[in-house]
C-alpha positions in Angstrom: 203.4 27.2 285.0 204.7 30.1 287.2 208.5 28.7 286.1 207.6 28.5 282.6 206.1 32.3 282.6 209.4 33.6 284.2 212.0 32.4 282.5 209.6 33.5 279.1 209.5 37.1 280.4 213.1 37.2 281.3 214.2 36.1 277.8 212.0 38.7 276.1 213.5 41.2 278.9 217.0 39.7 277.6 216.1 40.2 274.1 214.9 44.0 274.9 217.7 44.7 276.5 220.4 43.1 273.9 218.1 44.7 270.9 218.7 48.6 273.0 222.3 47.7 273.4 223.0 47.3 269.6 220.9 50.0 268.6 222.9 52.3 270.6 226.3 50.6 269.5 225.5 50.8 265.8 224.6 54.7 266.1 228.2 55.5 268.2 229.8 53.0 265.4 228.4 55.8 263.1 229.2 58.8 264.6 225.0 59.7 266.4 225.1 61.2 269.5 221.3 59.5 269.4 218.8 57.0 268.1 215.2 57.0 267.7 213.4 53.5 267.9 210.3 51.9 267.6 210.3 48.1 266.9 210.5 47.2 270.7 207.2 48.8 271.8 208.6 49.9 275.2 208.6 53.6 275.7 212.0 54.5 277.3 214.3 57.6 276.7 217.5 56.8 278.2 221.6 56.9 278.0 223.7 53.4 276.4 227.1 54.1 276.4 227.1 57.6 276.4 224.2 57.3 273.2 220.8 58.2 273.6 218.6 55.7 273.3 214.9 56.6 272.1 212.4 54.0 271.8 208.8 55.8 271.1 206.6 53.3 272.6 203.0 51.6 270.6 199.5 53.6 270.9 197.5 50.4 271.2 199.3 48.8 274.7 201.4 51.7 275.9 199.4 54.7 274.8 202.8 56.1 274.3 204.8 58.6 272.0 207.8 60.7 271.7 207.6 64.4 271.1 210.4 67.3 270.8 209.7 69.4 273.2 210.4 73.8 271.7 213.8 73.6 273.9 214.9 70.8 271.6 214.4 67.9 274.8 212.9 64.6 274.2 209.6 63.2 276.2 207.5 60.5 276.2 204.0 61.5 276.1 201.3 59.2 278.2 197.5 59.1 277.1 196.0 58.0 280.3 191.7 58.1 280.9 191.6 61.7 278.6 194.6 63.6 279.3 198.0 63.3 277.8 201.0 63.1 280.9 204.5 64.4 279.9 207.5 62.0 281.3 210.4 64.3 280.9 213.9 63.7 281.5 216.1 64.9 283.9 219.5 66.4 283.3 219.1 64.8 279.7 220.9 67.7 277.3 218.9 68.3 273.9 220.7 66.3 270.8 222.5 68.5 268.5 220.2 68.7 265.4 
């Protein structure tokens, strides 16, 4: 069972991954220093290629979402028991608008 479980979650960590990777090809293909997604459900903010890579997250597992911050810099926001947690990123440069 344990077997069967891993090699589950490492496919659907596989798929993540290769579903990101595009993503971010497809928006250097065009041009985007960035790109905003939500299908995967996994809150992330992070670089592909030189691409930013922007996945928002669910409400219902994650209690995840991504804001602009006034300075133009992306965050995940976190609801956890009552009070909303900012996961900023370090040394990540705002996206030209």
């Amino acid at each position: 069972m344990s077997a069967g479980l891993k090699q589950r979650l490492q496919s659907a960590n596989e798929y993540i991954a290769r579903f990101e990777e595009t993503a971010a090809r497809h928006a250097a293909e065009r041009g985007f220093d960035g790109i905003v997604c939500g299908h995967i459900h996994r809150p992330c903010i992070r670089d592909i290629g030189g691409v930013r890579y922007s996945n928002d997250g669910d409400w219902i597992e994650h209690r995840s979402a991504l804001a602009e911050s006034a300075n133009g810099y992306l965050q995940i926001l976190h609801w956890k028991t009552g009070e909303s947690v900012v996961e900023s990123i370090p040394h990540a440069p705002p996206l030209a608008a």
